[in-house]
Backbone atoms as SQL, in Angstrom:
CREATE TABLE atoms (id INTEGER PRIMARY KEY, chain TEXT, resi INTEGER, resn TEXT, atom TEXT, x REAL, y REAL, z REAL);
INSERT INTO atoms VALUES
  (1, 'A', 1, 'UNK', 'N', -10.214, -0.363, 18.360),
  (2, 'A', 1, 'UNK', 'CA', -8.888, 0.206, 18.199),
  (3, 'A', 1, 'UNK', 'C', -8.531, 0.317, 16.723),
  (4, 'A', 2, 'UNK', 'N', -7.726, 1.727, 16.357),
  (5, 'A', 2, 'UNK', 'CA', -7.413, 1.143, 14.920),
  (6, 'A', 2, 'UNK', 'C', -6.384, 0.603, 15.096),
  (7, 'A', 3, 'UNK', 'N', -5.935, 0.144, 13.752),
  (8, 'A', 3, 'UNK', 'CA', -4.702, -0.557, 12.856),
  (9, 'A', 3, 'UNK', 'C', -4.252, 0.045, 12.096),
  (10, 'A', 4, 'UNK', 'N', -2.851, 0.233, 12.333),
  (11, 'A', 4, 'UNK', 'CA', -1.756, 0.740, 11.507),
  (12, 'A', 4, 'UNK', 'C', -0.933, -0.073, 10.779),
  (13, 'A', 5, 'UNK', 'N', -0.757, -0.023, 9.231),
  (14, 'A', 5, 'UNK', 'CA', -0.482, -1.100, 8.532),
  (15, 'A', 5, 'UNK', 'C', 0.485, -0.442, 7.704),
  (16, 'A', 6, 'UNK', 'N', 1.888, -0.523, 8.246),
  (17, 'A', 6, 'UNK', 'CA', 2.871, -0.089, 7.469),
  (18, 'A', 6, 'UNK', 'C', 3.844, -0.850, 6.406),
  (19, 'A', 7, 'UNK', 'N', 3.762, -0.682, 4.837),
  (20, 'A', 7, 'UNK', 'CA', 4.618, -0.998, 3.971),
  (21, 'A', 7, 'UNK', 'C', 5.450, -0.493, 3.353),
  (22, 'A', 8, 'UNK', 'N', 6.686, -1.200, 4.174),
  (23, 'A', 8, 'UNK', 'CA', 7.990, -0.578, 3.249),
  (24, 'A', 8, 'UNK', 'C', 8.574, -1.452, 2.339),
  (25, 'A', 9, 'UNK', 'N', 8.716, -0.509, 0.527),
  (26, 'A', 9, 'UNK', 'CA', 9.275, -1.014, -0.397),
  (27, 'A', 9, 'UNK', 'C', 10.138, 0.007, -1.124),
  (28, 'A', 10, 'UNK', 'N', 10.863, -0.930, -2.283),
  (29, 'A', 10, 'UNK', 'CA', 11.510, -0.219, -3.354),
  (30, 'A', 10, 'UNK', 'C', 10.666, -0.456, -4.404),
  (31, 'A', 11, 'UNK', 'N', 10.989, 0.777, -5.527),
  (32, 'A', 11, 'UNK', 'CA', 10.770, 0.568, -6.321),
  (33, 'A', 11, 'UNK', 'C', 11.545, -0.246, -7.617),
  (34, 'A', 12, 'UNK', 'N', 10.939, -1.003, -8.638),
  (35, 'A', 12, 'UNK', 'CA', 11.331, -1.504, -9.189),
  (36, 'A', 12, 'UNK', 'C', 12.616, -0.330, -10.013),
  (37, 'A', 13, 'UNK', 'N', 13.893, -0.930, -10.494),
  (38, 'A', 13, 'UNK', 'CA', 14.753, -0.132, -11.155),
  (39, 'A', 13, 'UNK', 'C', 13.944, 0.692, -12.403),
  (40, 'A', 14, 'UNK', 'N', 14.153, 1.721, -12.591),
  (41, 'A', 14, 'UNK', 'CA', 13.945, 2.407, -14.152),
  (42, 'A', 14, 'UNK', 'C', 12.060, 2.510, -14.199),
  (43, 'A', 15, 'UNK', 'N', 11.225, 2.620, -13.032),
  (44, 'A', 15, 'UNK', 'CA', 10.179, 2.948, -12.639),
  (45, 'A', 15, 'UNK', 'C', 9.994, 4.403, -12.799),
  (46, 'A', 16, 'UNK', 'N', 8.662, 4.760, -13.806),
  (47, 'A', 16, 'UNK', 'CA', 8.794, 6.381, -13.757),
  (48, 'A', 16, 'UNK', 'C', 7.592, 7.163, -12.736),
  (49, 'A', 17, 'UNK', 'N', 8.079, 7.590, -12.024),
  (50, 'A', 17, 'UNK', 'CA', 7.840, 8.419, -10.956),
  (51, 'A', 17, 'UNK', 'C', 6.404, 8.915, -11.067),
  (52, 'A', 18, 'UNK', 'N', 6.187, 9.218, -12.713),
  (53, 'A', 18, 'UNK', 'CA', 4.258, 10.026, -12.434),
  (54, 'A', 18, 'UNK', 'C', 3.640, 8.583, -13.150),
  (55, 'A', 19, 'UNK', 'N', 4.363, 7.585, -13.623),
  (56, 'A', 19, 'UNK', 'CA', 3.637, 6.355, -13.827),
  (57, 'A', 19, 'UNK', 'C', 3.363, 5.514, -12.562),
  (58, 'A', 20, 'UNK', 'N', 4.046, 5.614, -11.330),
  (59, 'A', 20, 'UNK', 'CA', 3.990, 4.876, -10.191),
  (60, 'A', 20, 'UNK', 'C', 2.850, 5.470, -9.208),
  (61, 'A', 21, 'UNK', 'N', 2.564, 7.007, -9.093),
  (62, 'A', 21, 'UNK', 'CA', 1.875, 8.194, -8.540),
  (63, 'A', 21, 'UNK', 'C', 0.440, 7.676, -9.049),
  (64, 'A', 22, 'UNK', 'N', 0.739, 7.734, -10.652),
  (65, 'A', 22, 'UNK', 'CA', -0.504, 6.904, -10.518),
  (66, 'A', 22, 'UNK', 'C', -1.102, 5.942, -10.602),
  (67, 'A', 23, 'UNK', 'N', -0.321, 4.650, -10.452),
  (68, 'A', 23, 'UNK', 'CA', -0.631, 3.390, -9.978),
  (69, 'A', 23, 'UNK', 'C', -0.979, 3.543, -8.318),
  (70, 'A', 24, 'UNK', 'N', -0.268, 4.544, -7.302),
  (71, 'A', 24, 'UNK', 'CA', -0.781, 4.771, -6.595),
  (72, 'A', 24, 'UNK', 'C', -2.401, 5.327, -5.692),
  (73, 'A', 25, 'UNK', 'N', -2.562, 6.414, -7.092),
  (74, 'A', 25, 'UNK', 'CA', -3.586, 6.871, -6.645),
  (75, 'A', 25, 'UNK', 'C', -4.761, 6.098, -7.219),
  (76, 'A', 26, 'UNK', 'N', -4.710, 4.695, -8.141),
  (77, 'A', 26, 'UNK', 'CA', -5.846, 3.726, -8.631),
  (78, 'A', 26, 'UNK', 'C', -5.523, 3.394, -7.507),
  (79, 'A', 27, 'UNK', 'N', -4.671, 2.798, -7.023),
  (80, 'A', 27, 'UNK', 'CA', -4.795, 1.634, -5.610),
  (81, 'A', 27, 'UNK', 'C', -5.861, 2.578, -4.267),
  (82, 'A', 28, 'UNK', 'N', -4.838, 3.653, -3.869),
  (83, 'A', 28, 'UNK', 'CA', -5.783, 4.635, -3.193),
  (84, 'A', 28, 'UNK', 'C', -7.653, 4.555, -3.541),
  (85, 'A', 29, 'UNK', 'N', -7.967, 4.916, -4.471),
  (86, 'A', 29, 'UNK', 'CA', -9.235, 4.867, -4.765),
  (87, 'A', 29, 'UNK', 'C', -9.544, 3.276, -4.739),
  (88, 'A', 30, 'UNK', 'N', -9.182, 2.361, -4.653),
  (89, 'A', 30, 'UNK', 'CA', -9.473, 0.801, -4.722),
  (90, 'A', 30, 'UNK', 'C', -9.870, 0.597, -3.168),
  (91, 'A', 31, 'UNK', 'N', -8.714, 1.161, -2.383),
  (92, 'A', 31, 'UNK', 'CA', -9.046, 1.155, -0.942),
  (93, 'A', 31, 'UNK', 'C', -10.263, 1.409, -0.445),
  (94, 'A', 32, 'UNK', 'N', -10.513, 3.065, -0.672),
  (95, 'A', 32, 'UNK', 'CA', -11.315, 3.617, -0.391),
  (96, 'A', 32, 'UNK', 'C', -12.774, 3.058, -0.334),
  (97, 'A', 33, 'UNK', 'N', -12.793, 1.552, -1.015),
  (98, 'A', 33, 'UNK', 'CA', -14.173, 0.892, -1.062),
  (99, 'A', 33, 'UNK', 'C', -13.983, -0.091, -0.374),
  (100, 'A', 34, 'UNK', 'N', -12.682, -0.257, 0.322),
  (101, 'A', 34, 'UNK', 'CA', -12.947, -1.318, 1.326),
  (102, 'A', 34, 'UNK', 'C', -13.427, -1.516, 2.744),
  (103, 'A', 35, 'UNK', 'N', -14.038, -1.979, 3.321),
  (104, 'A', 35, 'UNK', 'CA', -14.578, -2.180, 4.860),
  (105, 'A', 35, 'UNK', 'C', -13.060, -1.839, 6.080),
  (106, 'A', 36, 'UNK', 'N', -13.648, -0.450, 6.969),
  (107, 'A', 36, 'UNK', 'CA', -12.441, -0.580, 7.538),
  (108, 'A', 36, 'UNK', 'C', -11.421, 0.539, 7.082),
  (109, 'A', 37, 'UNK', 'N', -11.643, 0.942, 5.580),
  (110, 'A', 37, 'UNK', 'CA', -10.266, 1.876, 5.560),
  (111, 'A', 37, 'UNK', 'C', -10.506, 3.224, 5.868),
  (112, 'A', 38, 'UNK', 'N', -9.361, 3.850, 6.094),
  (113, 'A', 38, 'UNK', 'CA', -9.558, 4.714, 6.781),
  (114, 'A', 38, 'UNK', 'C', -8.759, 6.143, 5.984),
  (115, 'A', 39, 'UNK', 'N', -7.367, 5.960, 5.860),
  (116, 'A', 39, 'UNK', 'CA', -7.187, 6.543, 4.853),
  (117, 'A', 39, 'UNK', 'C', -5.670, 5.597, 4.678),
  (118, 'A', 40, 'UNK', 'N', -4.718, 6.378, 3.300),
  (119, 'A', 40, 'UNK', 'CA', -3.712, 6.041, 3.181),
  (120, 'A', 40, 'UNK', 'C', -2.491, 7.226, 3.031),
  (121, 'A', 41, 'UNK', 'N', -1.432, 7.270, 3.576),
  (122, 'A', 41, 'UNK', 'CA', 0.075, 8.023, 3.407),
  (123, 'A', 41, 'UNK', 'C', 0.801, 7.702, 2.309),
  (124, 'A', 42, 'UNK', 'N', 1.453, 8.328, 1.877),
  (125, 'A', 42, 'UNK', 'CA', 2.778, 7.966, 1.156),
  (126, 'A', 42, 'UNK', 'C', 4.068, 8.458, 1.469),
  (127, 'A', 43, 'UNK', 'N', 5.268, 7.859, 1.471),
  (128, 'A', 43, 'UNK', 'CA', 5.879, 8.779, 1.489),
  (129, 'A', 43, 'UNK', 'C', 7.742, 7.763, 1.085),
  (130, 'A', 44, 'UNK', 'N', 8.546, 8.867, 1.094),
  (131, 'A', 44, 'UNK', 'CA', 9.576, 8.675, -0.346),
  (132, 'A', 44, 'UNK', 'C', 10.940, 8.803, 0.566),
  (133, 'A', 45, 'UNK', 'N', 11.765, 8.149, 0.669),
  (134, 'A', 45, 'UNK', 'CA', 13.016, 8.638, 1.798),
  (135, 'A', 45, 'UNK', 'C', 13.858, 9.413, 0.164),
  (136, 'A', 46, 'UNK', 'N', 15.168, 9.683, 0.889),
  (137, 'A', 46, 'UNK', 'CA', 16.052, 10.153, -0.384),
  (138, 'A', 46, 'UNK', 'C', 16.989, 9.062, -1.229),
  (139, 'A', 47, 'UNK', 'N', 16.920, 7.510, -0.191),
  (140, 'A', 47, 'UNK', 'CA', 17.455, 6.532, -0.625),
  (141, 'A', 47, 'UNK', 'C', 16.813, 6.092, -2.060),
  (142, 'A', 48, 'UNK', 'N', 15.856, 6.194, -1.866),
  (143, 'A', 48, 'UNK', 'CA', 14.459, 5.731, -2.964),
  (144, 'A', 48, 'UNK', 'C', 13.917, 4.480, -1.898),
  (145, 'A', 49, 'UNK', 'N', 13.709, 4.336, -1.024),
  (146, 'A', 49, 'UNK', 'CA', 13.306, 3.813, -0.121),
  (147, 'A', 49, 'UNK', 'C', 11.259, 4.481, -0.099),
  (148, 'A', 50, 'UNK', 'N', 10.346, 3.518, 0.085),
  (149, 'A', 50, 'UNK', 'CA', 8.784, 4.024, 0.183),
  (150, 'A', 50, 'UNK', 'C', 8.526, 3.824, 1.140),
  (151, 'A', 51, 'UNK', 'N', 7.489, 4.200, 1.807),
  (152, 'A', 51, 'UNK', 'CA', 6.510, 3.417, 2.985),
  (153, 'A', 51, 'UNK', 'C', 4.882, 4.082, 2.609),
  (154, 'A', 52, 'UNK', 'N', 4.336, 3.059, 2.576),
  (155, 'A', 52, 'UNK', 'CA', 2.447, 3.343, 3.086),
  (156, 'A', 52, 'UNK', 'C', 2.182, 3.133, 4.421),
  (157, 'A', 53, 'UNK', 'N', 1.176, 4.325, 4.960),
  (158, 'A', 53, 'UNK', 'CA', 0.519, 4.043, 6.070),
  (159, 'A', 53, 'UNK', 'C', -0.473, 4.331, 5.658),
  (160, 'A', 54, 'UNK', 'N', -0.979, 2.355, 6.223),
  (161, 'A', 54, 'UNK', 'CA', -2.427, 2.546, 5.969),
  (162, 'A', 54, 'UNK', 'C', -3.574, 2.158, 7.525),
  (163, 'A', 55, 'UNK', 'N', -4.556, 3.396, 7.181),
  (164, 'A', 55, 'UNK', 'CA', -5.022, 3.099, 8.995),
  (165, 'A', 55, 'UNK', 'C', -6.228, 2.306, 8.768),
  (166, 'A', 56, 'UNK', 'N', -6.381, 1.737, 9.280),
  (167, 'A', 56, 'UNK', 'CA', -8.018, 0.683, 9.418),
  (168, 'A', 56, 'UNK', 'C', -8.457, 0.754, 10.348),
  (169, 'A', 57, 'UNK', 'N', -10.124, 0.536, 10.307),
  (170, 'A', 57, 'UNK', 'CA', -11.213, 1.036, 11.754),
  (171, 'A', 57, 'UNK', 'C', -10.439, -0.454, 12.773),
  (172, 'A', 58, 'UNK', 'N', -10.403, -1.517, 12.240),
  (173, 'A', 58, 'UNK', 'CA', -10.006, -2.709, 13.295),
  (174, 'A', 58, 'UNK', 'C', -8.455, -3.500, 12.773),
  (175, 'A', 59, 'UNK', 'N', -7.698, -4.250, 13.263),
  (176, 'A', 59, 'UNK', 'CA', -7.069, -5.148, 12.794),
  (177, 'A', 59, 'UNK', 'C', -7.498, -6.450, 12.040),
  (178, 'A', 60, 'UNK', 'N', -9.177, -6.580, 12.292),
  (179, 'A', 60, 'UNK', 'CA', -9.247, -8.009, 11.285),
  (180, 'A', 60, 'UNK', 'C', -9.859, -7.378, 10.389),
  (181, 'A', 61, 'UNK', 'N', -10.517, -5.873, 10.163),
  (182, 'A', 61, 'UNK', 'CA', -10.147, -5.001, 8.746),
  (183, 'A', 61, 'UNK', 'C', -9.000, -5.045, 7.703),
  (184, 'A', 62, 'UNK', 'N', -7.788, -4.789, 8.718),
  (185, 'A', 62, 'UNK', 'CA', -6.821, -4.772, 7.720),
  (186, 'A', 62, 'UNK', 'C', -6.126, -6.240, 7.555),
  (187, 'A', 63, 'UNK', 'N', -6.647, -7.484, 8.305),
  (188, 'A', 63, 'UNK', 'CA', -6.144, -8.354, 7.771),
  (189, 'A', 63, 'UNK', 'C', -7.029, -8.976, 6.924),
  (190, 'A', 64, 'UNK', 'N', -8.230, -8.659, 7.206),
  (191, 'A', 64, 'UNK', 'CA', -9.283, -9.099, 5.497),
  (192, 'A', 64, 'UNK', 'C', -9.137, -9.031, 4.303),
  (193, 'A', 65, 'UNK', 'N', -8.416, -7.681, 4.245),
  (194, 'A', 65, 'UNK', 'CA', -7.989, -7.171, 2.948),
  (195, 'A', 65, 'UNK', 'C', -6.453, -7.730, 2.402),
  (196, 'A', 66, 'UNK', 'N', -5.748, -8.562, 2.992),
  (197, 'A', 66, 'UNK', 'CA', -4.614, -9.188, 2.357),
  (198, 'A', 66, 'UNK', 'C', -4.760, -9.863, 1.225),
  (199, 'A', 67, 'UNK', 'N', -6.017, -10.908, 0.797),
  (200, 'A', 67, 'UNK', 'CA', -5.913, -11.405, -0.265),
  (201, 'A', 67, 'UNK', 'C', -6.310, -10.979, -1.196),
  (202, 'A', 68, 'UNK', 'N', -7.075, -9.889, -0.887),
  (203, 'A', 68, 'UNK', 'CA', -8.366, -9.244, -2.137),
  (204, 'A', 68, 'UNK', 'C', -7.215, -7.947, -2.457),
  (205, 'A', 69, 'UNK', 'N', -6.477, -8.096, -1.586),
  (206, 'A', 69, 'UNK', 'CA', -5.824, -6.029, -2.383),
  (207, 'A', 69, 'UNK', 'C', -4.689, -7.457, -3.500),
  (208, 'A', 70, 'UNK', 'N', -3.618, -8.505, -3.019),
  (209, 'A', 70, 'UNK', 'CA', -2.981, -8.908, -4.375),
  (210, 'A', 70, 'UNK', 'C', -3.588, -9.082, -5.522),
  (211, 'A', 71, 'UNK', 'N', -5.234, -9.846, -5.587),
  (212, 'A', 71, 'UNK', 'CA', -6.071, -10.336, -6.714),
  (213, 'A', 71, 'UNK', 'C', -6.502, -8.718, -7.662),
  (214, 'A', 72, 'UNK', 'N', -6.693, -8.219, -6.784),
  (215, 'A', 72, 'UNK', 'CA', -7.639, -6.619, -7.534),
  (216, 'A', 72, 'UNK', 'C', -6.985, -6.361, -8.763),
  (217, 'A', 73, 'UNK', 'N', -7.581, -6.119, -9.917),
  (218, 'A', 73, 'UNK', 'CA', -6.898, -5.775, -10.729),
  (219, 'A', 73, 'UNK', 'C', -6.506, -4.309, -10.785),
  (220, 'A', 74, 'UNK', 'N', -7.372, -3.721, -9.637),
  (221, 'A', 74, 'UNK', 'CA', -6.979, -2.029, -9.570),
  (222, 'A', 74, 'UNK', 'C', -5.726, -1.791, -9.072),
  (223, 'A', 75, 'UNK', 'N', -4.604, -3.134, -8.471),
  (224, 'A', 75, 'UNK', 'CA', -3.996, -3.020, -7.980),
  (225, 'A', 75, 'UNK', 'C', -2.889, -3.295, -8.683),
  (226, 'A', 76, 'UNK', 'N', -2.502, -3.761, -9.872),
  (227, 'A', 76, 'UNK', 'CA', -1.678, -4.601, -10.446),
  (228, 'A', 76, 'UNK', 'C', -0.534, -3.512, -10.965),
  (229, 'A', 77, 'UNK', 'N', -1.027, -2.528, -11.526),
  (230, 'A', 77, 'UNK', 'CA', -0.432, -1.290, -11.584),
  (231, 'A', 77, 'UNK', 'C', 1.110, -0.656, -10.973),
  (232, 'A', 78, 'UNK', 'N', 0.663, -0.728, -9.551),
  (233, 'A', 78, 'UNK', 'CA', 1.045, -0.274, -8.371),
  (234, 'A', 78, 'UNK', 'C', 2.255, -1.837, -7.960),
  (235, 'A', 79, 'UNK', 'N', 1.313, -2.880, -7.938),
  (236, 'A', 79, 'UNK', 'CA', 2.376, -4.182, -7.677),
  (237, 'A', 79, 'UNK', 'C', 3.487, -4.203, -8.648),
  (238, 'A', 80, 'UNK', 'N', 3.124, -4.210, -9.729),
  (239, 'A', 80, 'UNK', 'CA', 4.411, -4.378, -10.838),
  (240, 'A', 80, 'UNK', 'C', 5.378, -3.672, -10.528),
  (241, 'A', 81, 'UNK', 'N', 4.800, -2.183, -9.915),
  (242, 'A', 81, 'UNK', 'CA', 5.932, -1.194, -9.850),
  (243, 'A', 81, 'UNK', 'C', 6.902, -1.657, -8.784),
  (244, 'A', 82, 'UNK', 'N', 6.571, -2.328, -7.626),
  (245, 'A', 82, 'UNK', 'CA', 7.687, -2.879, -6.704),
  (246, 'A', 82, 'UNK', 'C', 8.701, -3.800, -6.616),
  (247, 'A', 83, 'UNK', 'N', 9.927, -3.815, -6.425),
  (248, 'A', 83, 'UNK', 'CA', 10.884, -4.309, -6.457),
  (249, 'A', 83, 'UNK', 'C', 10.698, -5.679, -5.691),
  (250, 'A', 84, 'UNK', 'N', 10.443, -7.223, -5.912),
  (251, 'A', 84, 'UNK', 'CA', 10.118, -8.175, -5.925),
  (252, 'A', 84, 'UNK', 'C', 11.268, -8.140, -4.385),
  (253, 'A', 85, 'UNK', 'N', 10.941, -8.846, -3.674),
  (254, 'A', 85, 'UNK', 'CA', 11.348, -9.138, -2.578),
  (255, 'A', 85, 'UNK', 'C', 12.181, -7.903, -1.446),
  (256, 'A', 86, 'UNK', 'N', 11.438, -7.117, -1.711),
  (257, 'A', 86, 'UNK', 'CA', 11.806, -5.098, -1.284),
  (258, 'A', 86, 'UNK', 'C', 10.533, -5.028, 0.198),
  (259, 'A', 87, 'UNK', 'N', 9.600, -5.615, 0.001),
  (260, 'A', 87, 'UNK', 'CA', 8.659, -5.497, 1.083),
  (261, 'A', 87, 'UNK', 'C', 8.589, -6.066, 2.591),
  (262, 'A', 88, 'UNK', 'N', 7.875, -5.530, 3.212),
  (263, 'A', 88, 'UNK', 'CA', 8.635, -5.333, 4.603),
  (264, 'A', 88, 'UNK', 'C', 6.796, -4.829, 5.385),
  (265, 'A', 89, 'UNK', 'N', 5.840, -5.746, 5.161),
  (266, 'A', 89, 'UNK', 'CA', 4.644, -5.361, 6.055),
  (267, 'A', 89, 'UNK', 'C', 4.271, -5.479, 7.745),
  (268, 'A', 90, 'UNK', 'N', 4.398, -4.613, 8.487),
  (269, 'A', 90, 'UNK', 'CA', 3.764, -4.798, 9.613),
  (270, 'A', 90, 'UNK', 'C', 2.582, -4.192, 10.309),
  (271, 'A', 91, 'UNK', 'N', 1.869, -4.700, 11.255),
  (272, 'A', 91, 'UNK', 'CA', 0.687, -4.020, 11.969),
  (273, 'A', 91, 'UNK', 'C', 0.847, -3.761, 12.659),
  (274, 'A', 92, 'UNK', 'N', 0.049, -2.400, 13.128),
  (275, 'A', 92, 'UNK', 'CA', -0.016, -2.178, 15.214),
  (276, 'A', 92, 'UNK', 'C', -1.106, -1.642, 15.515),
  (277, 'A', 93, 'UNK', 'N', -1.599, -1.987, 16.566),
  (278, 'A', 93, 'UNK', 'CA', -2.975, -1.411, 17.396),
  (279, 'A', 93, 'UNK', 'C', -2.448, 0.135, 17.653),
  (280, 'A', 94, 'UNK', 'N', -3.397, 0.855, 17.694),
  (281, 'A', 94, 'UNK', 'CA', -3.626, 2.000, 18.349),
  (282, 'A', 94, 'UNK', 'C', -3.786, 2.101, 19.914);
């Protein structure tokens, strides 16, 4: 079954928009080498509200990857940019 791994955040205040795009798209390509991924979404409400959907071949795919996506340094980019206690992760089977 896959896994659907949805994160909703803010962005940090005074975050610039093609500096975050591409902290996004390093993280994106970081994924892309992990066991399991499948692809990733983005997307932007008008609040400034985010969400990722990210799909994985299994659920203990996408829960493997919890400690290794905070450590990555491909990722740090992308973390800074989020508004510290803004996140909101859940999973679901297909």
């Amino acid at each position: 079954m896959i896994a659907i791994e949805t994160v909703n955040y803010s962005l940090k205040s005074g975050t610039d928009e093609a500096s975050f795009r591409s902290a996004l798209q390093q993280t994106n390509q970081w994924l892309t080498t992990q066991k399991g991924f499948v692809r990733l979404q983005h997307g932007a409400d008008e609040k400034g509200g985010r969400i990722d959907i990210v799909e994985w071949k299994s659920m203990d795919d996408a829960m493997a990857i919890a400690n290794s996506f905070m450590d990555a340094e491909e990722n740090r980019a992308y973390l800074g940019a989020i508004e510290p206690g803004s996140v909101t992760i859940r999973h679901f089977q297909t």
